[in-house]
N, C-alpha and C positions, 0 to 999 in steps of 0.2 A: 316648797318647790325649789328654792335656794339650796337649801341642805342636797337635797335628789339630784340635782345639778352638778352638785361638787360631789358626790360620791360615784355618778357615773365618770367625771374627769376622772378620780382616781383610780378607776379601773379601768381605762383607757392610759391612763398614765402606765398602770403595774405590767395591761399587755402588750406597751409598745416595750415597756424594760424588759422584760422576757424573751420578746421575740430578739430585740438585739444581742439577748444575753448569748441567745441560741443560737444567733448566725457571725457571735464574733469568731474569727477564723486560726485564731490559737488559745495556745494554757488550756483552761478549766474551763471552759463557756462551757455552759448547759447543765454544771454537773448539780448544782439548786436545785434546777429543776426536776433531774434526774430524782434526786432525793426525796423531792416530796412524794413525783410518781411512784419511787417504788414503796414509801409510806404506804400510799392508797392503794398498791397493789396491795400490800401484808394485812393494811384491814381489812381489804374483803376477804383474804384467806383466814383470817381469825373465826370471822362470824361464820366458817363451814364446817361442819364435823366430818368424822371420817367418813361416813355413807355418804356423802353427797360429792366424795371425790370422783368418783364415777358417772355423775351424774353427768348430761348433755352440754354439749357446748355451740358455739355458732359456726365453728368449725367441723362438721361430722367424720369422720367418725372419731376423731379425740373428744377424751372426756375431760374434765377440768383435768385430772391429773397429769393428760397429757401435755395440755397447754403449761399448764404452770412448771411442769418438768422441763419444755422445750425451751421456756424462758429464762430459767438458767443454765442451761446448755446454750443458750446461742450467748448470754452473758457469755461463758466458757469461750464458746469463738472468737468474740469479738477481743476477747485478753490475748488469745494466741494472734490475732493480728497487729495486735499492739506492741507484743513481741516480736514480731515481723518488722513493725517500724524502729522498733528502736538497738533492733541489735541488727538489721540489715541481713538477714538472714532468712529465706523462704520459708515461713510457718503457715500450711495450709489453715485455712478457716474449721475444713474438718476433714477426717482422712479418708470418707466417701459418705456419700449419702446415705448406705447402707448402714456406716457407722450411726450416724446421726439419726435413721430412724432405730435402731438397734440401745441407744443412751434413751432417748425416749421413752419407748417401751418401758424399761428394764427401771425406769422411777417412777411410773405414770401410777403404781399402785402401792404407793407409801401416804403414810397418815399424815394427816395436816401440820402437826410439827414437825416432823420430815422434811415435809415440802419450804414451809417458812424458814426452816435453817439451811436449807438448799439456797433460799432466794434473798437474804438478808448474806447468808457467807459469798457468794459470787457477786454481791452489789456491792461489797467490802471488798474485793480481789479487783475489780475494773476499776471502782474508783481509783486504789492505789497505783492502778498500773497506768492511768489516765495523768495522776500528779507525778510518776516517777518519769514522764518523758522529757529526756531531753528536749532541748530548741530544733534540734537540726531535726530529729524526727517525725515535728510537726510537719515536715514538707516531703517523708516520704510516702509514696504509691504502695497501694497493698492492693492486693486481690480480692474481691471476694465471693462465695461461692458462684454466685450466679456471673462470675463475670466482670463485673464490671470495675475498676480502679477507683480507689478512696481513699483519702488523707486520715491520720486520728484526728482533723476537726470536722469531717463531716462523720465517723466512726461515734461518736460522743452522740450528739444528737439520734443517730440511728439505736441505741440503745434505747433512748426515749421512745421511736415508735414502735420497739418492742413490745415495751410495757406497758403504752397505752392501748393499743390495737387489742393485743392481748385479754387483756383486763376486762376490755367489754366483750371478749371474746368467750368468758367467762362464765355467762350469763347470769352471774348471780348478783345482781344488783344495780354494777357500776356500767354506763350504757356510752355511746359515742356521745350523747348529751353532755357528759360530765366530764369529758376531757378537756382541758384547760384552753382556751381559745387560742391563746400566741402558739402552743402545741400542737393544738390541731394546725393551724395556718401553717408551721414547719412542715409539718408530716405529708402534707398535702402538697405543698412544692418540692419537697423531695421527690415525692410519686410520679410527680411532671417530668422530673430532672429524669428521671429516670426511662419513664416513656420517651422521651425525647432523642435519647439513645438509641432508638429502635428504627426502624428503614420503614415498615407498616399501620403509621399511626391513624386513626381512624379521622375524617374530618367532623370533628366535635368541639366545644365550646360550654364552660360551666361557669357561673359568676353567681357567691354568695349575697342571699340579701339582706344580713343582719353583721355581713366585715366587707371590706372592700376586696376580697379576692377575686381572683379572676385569670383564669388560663385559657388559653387556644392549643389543644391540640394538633389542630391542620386547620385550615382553611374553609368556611365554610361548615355545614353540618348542623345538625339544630342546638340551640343553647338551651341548657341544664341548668335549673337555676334553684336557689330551698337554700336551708340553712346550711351554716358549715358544717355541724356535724353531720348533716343529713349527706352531704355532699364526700366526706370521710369514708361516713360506714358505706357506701355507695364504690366508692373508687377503691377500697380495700377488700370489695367483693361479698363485703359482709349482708347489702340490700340490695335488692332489685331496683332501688329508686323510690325507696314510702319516703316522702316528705318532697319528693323535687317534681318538679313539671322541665314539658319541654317544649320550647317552642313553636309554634300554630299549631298547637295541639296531639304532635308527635308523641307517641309513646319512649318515652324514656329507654332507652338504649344499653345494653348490659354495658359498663363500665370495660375498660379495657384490660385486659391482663395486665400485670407491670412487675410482676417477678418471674 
């Protein structure tokens, strides 16, 4: 019981280091993290052979190839606004959305090691572009597509909800279950941060019951309650709500749009 004790400490211990790592506000925070994630992306791309790049994802109508393609293309973007921070100079995220379903497309049907030297060479290209910033660039404003203004220290962690969202968006294995708890808990206040921005927020209320999380969208509304991952794939539009309940007995509520 003792042993079981101290090994739950230290895994509370590892995701409160993590979560700090991921919301320190300049340099390198997050990029550990980053690293392992895109590990676990490449393993599951190992175990697929080329017929099953086709196959279904949770996102329809992309097929894995498409997601895994879109993953390093938005890697891609997120360089070009990093080069926006650091040379002061306006580098759109991407030069229309046309383009960007158009890159898409045009790798969605390359073979598996294709796609892993796609995804291993653009994780090598962000990192570097991530250590080569200046100090002062930590504090400039960038755009990105949808709008909204963002620092390279909140740009850093956003790469992580790429690859994690992603990844289970993959369906070949790795599920919202297996995203790393202090990750998940980022990703998921980011979403907020985000909704929050908006004029139309619906009045709703979610609160995990195996981490201390917890948001108020508005005022009132019925409270969302399940696990955090359940709570993830939920607000990322990936479930209708399997795993949450909602207060006196309301049916669970589609999650709000937030991109």
């Amino acid at each position: 019981m003792q042993e079981q004790e101290q090994e739950q400490e230290q895994e509370q211990e590892q995701e409160i280091e993590a979560q700090r790592r991921l919301m320190k506000p300049t340099e390198t925070a997050g990029l550990a993290e980053i690293a392992e994630s895109t590990a676990r992306f490449v393993a599951t791309l190992t175990t697929l052979t080329d017929d099953r790049i086709g196959g279904p994802t949770l996102v329809p109508p992309w097929t894995r190839g498409h997601v895994i393609t879109h993953v390093a293309r938005a890697t891609d973007s997120l360089c070009r606004l990093l080069t926006w921070a650091r040379t002061g100079v306006e580098t759109p995220q991407y030069a229309s959305m046309e383009a960007r379903a158009a890159e898409i497309e045009a790798g969605a049907a390359r073979p598996v090691a294709a796609l892993i030297a796609d995804i291993t060479d653009t994780a090598d290209r962000f990192e570097e572009a991530v250590r080569s910033l200046p100090e002062a660039a930590w504090r400039t404003e960038v755009r990105m597509r949808t709008g909204e203004l963002r620092t390279p220290a909140s740009l850093v962690p956003t790469r992580l909800r790429e690859l994690e969202v992603h990844h289970a968006d993959l369906a070949a294995g790795y599920t919202f279950a297996d995203v790393p708890p202090a990750a998940a808990r980022w990703i998921i206040d980011d979403l907020v941060e985000a909704l929050h921005r908006r004029d139309d927020l619906p009045a709703l209320r979610f609160a995990a019951i195996d981490t201390p999380l917890s948001h108020e969208l508005a005022p009132g509304g019925p409270l969302i309650t399940g696990p955090q991952s359940a709570l993830l794939a939920w607000l990322t539009g990936r479930s209708p709500g399997t795993g949450l309940t909602a207060s006196e007995g309301d049916e669970v509520p589609p999650a709000p749009y937030w991109i």
